[in-house]
N, C-alpha and C positions, 0 to 999 in steps of 0.2 A: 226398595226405594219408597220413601213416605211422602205422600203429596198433603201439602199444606191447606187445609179444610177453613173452608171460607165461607160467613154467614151468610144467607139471603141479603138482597139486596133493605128488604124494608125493617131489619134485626140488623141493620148497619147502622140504618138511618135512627132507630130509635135509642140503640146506642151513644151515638154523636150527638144525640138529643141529650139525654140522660147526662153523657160529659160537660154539653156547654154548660149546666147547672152548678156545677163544681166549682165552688170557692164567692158563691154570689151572695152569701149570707153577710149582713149588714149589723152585727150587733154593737151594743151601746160603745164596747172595749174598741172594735174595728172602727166605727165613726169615728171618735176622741182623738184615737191615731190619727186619720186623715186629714182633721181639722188642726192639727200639731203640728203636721209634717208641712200642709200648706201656708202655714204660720212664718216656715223657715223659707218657703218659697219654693216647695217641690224638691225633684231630683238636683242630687249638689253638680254642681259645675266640676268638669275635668272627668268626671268618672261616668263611661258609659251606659248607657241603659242596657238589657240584656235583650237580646232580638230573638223571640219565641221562634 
């Protein structure tokens, strides 16, 4: 039987750290988008947003 091997508590934390970082990059191309899609007025009507 294999038991499932679990990080320290503070190698969990720095992890979850390290993930919140993921996808916060802001370049010229991602701005341009934002300011386009808030142009149409956001998310379209009828179609639901996706719940993380």
């Amino acid at each position: 039987m294999k038991t499932k091997l679990s990080p320290p508590p503070a190698v969990r934390k720095w992890y979850s750290q390290i993930g919140k970082l993921g996808g916060k990059s802001k370049s010229p191309a991602k701005l341009a988008a934002i300011a386009k899609n808030a142009k149409k007025g956001g998310w379209p009507k009828g179609r639901p947003r996706k719940v993380p």
